[in-house]
C-alpha positions in Angstrom: 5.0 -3.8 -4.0 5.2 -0.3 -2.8 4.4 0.7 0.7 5.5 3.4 2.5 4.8 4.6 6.0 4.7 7.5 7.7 6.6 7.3 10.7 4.5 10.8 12.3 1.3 10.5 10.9 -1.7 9.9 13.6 -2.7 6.5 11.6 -1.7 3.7 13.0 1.4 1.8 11.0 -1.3 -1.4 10.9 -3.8 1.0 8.9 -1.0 2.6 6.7 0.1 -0.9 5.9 -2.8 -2.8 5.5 -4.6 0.5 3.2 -1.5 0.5 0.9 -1.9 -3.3 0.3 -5.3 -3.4 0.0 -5.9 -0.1 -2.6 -2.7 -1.9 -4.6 -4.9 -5.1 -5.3 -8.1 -3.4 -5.7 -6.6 -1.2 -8.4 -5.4 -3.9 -10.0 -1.1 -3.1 -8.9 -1.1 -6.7 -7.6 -2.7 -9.0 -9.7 -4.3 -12.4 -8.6 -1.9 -15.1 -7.9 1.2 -12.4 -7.3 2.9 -13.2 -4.1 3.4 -10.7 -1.5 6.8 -10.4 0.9 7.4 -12.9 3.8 6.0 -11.2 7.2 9.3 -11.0 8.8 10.7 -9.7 5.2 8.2 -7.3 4.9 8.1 -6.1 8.7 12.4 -5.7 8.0 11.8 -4.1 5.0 9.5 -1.4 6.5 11.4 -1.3 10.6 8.3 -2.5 12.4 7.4 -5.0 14.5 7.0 -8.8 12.4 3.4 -9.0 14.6 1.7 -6.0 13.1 2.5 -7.2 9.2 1.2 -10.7 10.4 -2.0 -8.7 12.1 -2.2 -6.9 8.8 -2.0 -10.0 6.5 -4.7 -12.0 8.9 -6.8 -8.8 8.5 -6.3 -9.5 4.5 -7.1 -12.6 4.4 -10.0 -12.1 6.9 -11.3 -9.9 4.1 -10.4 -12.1 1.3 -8.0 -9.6 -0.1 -4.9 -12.5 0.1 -4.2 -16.0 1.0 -1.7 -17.0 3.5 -0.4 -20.6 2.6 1.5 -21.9 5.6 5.0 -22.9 3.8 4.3 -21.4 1.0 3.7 -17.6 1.5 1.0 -15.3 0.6 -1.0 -14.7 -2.3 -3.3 -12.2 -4.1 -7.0 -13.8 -4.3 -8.8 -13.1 -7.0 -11.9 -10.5 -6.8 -14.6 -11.9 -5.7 -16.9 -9.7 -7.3 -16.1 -6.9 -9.6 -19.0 -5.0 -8.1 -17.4 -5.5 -4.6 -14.0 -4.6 -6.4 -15.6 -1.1 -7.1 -17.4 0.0 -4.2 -14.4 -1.2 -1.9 -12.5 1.0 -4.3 -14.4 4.0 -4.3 -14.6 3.5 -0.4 -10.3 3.6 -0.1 -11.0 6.9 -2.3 -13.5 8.5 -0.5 -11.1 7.7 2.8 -8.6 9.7 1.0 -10.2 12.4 0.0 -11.4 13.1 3.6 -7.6 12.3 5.2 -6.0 14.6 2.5 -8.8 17.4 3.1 -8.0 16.8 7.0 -4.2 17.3 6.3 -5.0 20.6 3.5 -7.1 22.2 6.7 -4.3 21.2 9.3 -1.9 22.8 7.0 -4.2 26.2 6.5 -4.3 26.2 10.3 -0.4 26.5 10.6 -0.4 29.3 8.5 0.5 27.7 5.1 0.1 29.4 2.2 -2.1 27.9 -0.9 0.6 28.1 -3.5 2.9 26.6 -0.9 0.3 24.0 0.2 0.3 22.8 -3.8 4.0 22.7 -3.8 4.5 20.3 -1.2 1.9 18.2 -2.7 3.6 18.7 -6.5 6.9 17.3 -4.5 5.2 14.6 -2.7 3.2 13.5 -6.1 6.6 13.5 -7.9 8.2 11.5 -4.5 5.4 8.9 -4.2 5.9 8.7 -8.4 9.8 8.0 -8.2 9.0 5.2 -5.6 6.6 3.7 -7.0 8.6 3.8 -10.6 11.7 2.5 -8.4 9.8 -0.2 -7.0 8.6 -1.5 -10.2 11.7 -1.4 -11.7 12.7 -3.5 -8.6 10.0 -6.3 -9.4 10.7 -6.6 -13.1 14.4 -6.9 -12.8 13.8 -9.6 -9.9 11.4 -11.8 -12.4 13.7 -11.4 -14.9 16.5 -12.8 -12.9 13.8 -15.7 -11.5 13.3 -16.7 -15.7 16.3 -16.6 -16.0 17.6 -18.9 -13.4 14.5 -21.0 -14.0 
């Protein structure tokens, strides 16, 4: 699982968080059943405080996004309704489209050029790309060392 958060942005580190996680098992990056990080593993993983990845995962769960097991960890729940799958989808898109036209206007306001405005998004589309790539990597390599072991 990939998340990263922006340290400057004005959303709050909850949102950020809970967004990423939620838009990765609506799309289908976490599957039903796949575990997600221990709070406190998560909240080192990330530097923030262990409280706001707990208030994050109740918030999930609340929403029927995950299951928190005490003991056991937290899981992916399956969708409960394809439908709902879609619209909540097309809501976390719509979201987007409206932050990044925000942040396209912000940057026009500080003078930014249009060709320099599509390079820094080329470079952060390549960035997030890497990560995520990295991050998968990270995951297979980790359940092939689980098989293995197992």
């Amino acid at each position: 699982m990939f998340i990263r958060v922006e340290r400057g942005s004005s959303i709050p580190i909850s949102r950020q968080i809970g967004e990423q996680i939620r838009a990765q098992c609506l799309a289908g990056t976490l599957k039903p059943g796949d575990s997600l990080p221990a709070v406190r593993r998560l909240a080192q993983q990330l530097a923030v405080n262990v409280n706001t990845v707990l208030r994050v995962y109740e918030r999930l769960a609340a929403e029927k996004l995950i299951e928190m097991r005490h003991g056991d960890g937290t899981y992916v729940l399956p969708n409960s309704t394809r439908a709902e799958a879609t619209r909540l989808m097309a809501d976390q898109r719509d979201q987007y489209t409206r932050e990044l036209s925000a942040l396209v206007r912000r940057g026009l306001l500080l003078g930014l050029k249009p060709q320099e405005l599509r390079r820094l998004v080329t470079s952060a589309i390549g960035a997030a790309r890497s990560g995520i790539d990295d991050e998968a990597l990270s995951a297979r390599d980790a359940a092939a060392a689980t098989a293995q072991r197992g």
